[in-house]
Each structure stands twice: as C-alpha cells, then as structure tokens.
C-alpha positions in Angstrom: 22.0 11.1 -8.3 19.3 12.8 -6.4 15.8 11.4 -6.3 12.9 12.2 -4.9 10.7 9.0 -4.1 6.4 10.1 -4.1 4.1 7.3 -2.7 1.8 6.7 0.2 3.6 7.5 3.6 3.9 4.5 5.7 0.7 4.2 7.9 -0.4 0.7 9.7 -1.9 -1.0 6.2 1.4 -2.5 6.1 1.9 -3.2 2.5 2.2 0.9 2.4 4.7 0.5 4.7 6.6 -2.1 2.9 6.1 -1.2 -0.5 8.1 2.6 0.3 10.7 0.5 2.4 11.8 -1.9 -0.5 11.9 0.7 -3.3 13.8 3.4 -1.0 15.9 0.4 0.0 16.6 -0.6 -3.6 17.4 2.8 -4.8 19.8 3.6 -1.7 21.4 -0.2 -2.3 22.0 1.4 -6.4 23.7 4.4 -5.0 21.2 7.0 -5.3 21.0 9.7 -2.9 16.9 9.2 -1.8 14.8 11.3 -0.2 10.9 10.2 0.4 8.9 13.5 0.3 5.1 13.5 0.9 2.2 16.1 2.1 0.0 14.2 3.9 -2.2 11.0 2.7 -6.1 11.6 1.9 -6.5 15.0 2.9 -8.9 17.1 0.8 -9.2 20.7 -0.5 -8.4 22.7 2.9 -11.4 24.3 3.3 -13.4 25.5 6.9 -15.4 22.3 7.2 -12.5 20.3 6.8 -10.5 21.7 9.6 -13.6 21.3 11.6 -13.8 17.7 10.8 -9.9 17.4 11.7 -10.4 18.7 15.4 -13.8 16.7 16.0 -11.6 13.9 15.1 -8.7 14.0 17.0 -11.6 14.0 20.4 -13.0 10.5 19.4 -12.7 7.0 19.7 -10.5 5.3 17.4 -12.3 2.6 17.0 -15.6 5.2 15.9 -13.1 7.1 13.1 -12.3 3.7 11.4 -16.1 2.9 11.6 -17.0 5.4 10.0 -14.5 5.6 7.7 -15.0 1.9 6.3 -18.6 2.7 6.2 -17.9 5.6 3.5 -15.4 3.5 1.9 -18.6 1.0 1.7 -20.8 3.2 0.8 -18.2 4.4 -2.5 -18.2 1.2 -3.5 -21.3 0.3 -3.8 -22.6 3.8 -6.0 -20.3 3.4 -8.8 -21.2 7.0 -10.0 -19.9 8.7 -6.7 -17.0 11.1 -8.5 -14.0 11.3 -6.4 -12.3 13.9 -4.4 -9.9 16.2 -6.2 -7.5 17.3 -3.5 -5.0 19.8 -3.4 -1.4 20.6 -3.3 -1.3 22.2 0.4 0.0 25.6 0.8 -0.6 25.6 4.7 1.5 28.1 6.1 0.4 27.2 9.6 1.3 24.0 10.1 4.9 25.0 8.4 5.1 27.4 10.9 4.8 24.9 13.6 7.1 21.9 12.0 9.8 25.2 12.6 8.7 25.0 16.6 11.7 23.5 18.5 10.3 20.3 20.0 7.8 20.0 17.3 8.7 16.5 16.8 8.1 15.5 20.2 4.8 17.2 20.2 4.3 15.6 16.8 4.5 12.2 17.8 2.9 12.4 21.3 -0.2 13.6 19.2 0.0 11.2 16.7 1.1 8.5 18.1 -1.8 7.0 20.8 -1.5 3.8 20.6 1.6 1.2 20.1 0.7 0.2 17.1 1.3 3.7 15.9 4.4 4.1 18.2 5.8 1.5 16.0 4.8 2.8 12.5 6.4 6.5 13.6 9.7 4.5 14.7 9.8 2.7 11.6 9.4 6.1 9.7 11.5 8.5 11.1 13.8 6.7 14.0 15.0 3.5 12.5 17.2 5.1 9.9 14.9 3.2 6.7 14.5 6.7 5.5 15.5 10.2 4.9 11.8 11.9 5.1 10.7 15.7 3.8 7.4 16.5 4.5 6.1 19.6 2.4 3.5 22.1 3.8 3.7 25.3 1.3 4.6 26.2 -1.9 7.9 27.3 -1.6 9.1 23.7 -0.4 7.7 22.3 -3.6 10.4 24.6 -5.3 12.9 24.1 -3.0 12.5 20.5 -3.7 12.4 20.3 -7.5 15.7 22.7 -7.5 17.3 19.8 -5.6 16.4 17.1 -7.4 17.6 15.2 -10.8 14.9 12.4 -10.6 11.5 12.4 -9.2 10.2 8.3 -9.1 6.5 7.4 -8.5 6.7 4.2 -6.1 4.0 1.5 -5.5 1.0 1.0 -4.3 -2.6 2.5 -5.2 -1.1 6.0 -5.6 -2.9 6.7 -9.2 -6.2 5.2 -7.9 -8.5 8.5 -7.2 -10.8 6.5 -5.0 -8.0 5.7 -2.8 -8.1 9.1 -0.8 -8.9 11.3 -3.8 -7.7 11.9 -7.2 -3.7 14.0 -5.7 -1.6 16.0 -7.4 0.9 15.1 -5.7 1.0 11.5 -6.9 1.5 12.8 -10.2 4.0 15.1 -10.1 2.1 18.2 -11.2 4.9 20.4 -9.2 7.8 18.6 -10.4 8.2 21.7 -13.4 10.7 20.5 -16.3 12.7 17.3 -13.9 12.9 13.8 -15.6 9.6 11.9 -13.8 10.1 7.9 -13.5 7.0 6.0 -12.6 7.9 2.4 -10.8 5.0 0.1 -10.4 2.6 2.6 -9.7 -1.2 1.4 -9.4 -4.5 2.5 -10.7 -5.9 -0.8 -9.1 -9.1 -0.2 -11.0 -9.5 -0.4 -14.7 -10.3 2.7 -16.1 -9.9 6.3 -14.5 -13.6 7.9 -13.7 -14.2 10.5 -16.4 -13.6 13.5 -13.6 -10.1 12.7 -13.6 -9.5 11.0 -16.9 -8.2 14.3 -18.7 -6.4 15.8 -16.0 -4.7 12.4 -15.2 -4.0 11.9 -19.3 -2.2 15.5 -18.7 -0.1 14.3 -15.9 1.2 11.2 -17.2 2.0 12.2 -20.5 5.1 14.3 -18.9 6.5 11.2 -17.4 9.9 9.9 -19.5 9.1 6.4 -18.3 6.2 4.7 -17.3 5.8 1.4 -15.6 2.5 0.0 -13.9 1.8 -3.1 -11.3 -1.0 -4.4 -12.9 -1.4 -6.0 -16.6 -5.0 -4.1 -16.9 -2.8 -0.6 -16.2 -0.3 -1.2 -18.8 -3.2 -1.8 -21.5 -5.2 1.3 -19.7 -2.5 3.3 -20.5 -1.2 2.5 -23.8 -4.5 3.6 -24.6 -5.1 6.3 -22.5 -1.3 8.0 -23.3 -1.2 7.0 -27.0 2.1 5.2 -25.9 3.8 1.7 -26.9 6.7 1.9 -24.3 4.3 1.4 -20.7 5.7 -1.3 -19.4 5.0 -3.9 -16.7 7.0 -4.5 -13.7 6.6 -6.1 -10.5 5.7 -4.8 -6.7 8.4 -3.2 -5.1 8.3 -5.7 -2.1 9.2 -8.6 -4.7 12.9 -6.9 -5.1 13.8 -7.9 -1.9 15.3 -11.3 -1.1 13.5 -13.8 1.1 16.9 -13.2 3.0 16.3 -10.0 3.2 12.7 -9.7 4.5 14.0 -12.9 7.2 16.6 -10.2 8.3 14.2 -7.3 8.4 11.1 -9.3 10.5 13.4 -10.3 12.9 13.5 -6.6 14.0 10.1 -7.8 15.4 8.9 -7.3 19.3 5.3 -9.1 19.3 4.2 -8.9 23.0 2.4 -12.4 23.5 3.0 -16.4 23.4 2.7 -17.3 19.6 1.2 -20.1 19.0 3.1 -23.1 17.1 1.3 -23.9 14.7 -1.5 -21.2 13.5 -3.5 -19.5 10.8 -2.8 -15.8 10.2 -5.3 -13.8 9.4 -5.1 -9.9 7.5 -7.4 -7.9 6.2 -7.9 -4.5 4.9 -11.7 -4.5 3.7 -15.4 -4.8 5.3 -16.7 -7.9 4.5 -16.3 -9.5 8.6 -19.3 -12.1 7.8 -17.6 -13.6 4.8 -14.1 -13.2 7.0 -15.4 -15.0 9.6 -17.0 -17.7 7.3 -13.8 -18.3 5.4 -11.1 -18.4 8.5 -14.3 -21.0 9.8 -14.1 -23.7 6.9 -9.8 -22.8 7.0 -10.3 -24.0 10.4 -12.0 -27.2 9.7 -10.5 -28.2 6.6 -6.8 -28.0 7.6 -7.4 -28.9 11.7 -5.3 -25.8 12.6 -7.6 -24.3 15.6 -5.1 -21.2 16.5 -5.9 -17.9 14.9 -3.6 -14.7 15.1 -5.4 -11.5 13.7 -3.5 -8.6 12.7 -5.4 -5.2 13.5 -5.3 -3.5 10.2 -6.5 0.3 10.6 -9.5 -0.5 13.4 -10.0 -4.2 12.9 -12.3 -5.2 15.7 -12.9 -9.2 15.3 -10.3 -11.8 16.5 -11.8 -14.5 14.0 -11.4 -18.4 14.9 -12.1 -17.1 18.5 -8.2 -16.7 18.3 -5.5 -13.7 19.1 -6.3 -10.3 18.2 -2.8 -8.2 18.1 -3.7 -4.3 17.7 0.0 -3.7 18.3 1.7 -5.0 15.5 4.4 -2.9 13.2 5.5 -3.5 9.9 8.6 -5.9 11.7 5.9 -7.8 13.4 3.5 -8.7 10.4 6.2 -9.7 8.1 7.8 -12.4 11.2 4.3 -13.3 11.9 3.3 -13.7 8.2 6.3 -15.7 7.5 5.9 -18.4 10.5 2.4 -19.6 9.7 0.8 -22.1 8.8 -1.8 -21.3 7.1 -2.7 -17.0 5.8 -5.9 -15.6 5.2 -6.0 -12.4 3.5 -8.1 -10.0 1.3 -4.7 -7.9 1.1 -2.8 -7.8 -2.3 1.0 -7.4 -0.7 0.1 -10.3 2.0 -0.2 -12.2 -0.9 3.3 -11.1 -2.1 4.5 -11.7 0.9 3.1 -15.9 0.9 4.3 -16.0 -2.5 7.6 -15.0 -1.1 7.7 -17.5 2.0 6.2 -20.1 0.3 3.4 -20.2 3.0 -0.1 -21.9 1.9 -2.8 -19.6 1.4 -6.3 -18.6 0.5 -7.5 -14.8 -0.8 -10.6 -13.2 -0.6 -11.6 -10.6 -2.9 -11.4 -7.2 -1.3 -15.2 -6.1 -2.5 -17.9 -7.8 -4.1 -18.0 -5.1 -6.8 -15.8 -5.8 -9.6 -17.1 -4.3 -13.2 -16.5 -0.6 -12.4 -14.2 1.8 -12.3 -14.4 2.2 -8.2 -13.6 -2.0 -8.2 -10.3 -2.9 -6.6 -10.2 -6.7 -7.3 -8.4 -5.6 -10.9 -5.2 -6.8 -9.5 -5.7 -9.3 -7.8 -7.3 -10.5 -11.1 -3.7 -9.6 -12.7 -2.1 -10.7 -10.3 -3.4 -14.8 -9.7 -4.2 -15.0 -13.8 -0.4 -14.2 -13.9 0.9 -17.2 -12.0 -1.9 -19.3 -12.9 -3.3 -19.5 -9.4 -6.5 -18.8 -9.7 -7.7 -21.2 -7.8 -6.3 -19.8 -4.2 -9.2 -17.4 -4.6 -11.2 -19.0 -1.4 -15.2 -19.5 -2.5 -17.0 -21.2 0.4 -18.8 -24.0 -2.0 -15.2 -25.6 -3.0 -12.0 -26.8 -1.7 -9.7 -25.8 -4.7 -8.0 -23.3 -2.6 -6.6 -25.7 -0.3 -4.8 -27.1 -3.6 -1.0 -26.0 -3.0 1.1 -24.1 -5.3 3.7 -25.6 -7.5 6.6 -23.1 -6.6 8.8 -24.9 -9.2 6.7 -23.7 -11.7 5.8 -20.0 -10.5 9.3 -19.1 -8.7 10.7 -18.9 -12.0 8.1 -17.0 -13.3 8.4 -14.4 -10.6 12.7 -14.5 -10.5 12.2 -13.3 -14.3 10.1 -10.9 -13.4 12.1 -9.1 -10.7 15.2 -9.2 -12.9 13.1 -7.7 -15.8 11.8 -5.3 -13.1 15.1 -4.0 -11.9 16.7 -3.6 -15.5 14.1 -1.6 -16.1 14.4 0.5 -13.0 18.1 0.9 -13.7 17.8 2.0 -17.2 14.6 4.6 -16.3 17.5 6.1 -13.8 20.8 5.6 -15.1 
C-alpha cells in the first residue's frame, strides 16, 4: 500500500514535528509503504514582492523575523475580519532546477540551517531515517506523485486552519485527481471556516472517502458544513504512541547544559510574555520549585523564573525535558498531550485572549480539557484550582479508548 502522508513539515514548534513523526511511524509500523510529501509551509501566491521579501529576509536577524512575524500574527487576531491568504500550489521551475544541482543538499542545509536548533530539526527530517521525504516544486511532480500513489492521508495538526499560514491547497488535496483521500485528525482549530474559504474548502472536503477531525467543534462543523453523518472523531496522532515509545524516542536527546533536579518547564508558542511571566511567577511560589527551563519555541526571547533559556533544543530534547519535570507550563495544545502522557502536573494558558471568532484558536483546547473533564488546569491568576492534580484513573481510561477507537478507524479508512 502506497501512501502519501500531507501535513505541516517538521519545523521547531515541536508538536509539528511530533505529530508527522507518530502518524508516519504508525502507518510504517501497519506495513504501509509512506512517503511525506510537502511544498513548503506558509508561502503565499509567488508573486515579485514576495521573492523580494524572501531575500530581505534571509539578511536579518532572526530574532527581528520572529518579531515581526508574531506581531502580524497579533495583529490577525485581534481584527477578526482580516480574510486570509489563499496560497498556491507552486509551479516554481527554478528552485526544481536547483534541488537537481549535485550538492544541493549540502548547500540546502548550510542555508537553512544557522543555528543548532535548526541543525537538529533538519537531522531529525532528512538524516535520522524517521522519514522518506518528497518535496514538490512544479506541476509535473504533483502528477508524478498521484500516479504513484493508492492513498493520500491528511495528518494532524492545524493543517485546515487558513489563518495558520493561509488557506493551502495543498492541505486539501486539490491535486490528488480521482485517488482515495483519508483525512486523520486533521484540525480547523477554530470553529467555523471564514466565508473566503468556506465554499472552496466545502469543495475540497467533500472528495475525501473518510473524514476524521481532532477537535469535537470540527466534527459538528463538518457534519454541517459537508451534509455528512460519517465525520468522525479521533485522537492526535502523538497519543498512538506508547509512553514506552516516546521514553525510547527522547532519549535520543543531546541537551548541552546541567539540568536541574527538580524544575518547571516552560513552552510556549503565542505572545502573551506578561501573562507568561505572571503565571510561571505564582507556579513558582505556590509549588516552591525555583528552577525554570524555557524551551525557545520559533524566537522565544524571555528565560521566565529568571531560569534557563535553551534556544538549542530538537524535537529529542523537548520530549526528555518535558517528561522529567516537575512542574509544565504551556500555552501549547501537544505539550499538553505530551503531560497527559507522562503524567506530569501541569497548568495551560490559553493561546489568545480572543475566543468567539473564527480567527480564535483556543477551540481545542476548549475540546480538548471539557473532554477529560479538566477544566480546571486552565491557569487564571485569581485561583489555585490548577494546582488541583489529575485523577489519571479516571482519564487514562478515557484516553486508552480513545486511541483504540482512533486506530480502528485509521485501519479501516486504509485497509
């Protein structure tokens, strides 16, 4: 059985990392010949301004291009009625033509690849042997690729959110012609589609043969949307891995510094640093654990608690240093997974302080803590309910039901 797996190329917001890993993992482990093809995240129509913008880029600070990238992200947010981008399949025969350069690789990944942090992302990508990678630069590829394939699959994370990089193609398979389309656990993280994108997305997903969603708001979004009774729900793709398995996998880790004993990991992924630092402060005070170790997450700048910043972690390192604290502060959906899974205490802020529109990503979290009845690890700086620790008697069964729900239904959507 051929597939072709379509989701968000790993980059250093680890749960895209992760996510792709587990589901090619899974798929390989059921005997399925996999092969993750993907075109480039968040790149829109290619047009002479945006090539511009490209090579102004690649001459500055890091550290300014995540600035100023979180600031737009911001500034999204907080206008509701900002439409998204509608990118393009590429068709770019230059950048083929180079990818055909002997030594292109090398070149590749000395460009790409400026700090360690990145070093480590690329190795986990294309040297580690976790997966057999196509990119696709022209049209032709896209038809080379559907005649080799049985079974395109949609994996995990935001991948049908349009404010997430822009409403792609891609994504939803318009190339994929006549080929059986399986969606696993994709997210629209937001719960409705903007009315730019509503039709064309209605379009898209009516061709898929099988349909299943992350979030509890996207299964009732698209019974709707589609017309269709058989949307079902299914977990994250990070769940369908063993706690064995994810011991095995972290202790690929290399982190470059003394870690503390005892210590409060900190990761997040959104723009809210004041209420960061306020909630890793009370975390502090009301659990007496004074170390702090700060992931960088794409240009963090802050070691909060006054603790470690680590700007060179990889996907190995933040799943062994998640799963040996103490303590995890996090505004990140599949950090939350991932204390679920290690049965590490925990508090969650919410990702934005928007949450009634269709550019609002706190949807599943909603989904996710109303569905394990753990709505109180949501941290609010006037209580102390989030220090309350979970009953894992009661939710591991939940979630062990859930995974083996998950997985029939992957095996049946392939088979």
């Amino acid at each position: 059985m051929k597939i072709k797996l379509v989701t968000f190329a790993p980059h250093p917001n680890f749960g895209t990392c992760l996510q792709s890993y587990a589901l090619n993992k899974v798929l390989q482990d059921m005997g399925c010949d996999v092969e993750f093809i993907y075109n480039g995240r968040e790149t829109p129509p290619n047009t002479a301004l945006h090539y511009l913008k490209a090579i102004i880029k690649w001459f500055l600070p890091k550290q300014l291009t995540e600035r100023i990238r979180k600031k737009r992200t911001k500034d999204r947010l907080a206008n509701n009625e900002t439409p998204p981008y509608i990118l393009e399949l590429p068709n770019n025969y230059l950048r083929y033509w180079i990818s055909l350069v002997p030594g292109y690789e090398i070149i590749y990944k000395a460009l790409k690849c400026k700090t360690l942090q990145w070093k480590k992302v690329y190795s986990f990508t294309f040297e580690d042997g976790n997966y057999k990678m196509k990119r696709l630069y022209i049209k032709k590829q896209y038809d080379e690729v559907v005649t080799d394939t049985d079974i395109f699959v949609t994996g995990s994370d935001q991948i049908w959110n349009p404010y997430c990089g822009g409403f792609n193609p891609m994504m939803f398979l318009e190339f994929a012609a006549n080929k059986k389309r399986v969606a696993y656990s994709s997210s629209i993280a937001r719960p409705c589609f903007p009315k730019e994108v509503e039709k064309r997305a209605k379009e898209d997903l009516m061709k898929f043969q099988y349909i299943a969603v992350r979030e509890k708001s996207s299964v009732d979004l698209l019974k709707t949307l589609l017309n269709r009774d058989d949307i079902k729900l299914v977990v994250d793709p990070t769940y369908l891995l063993s706690r064995q398995e994810w011991e095995i996998f972290s202790n690929r880790a290399k982190v470059e510094f003394n870690i503390p004993q005892n210590y409060i990991f900190c990761y997040f992924v959104g723009n809210r640093v004041d209420d960061y630092s306020k909630m890793v402060d009370d975390v502090i005070n009301k659990t007496g654990i004074k170390d702090v170790v700060t992931i960088d997450c794409t240009g963090t700048i802050k070691a909060y608690g006054n603790g470690i910043l680590y700007k060179d972690a990889g996907p190995y390192e933040f799943v062994y240093l998640l799963r040996k604290a103490a303590f995890i502060c996090m505004d990140s959906f599949h950090a939350t997974v991932f204390a679920l899974k290690f049965h590490i205490n925990f508090a969650h802020i919410l990702k934005t302080k928007y949450e009634g529109s269709c550019s609002s990503q706190n949807t599943r979290m909603f989904d996710l803590f109303n569905r394990y009845n753990i709505a109180y690890k949501f941290y609010k700086p006037d209580s102390d309910d989030w220090l309350t620790p979970i009953d894992y008697k009661y939710i591991d069964p939940i979630i062990e039901n859930d995974i083996n729900e998950s997985m029939l239904y992957l095996k049946k959507s392939i088979g």
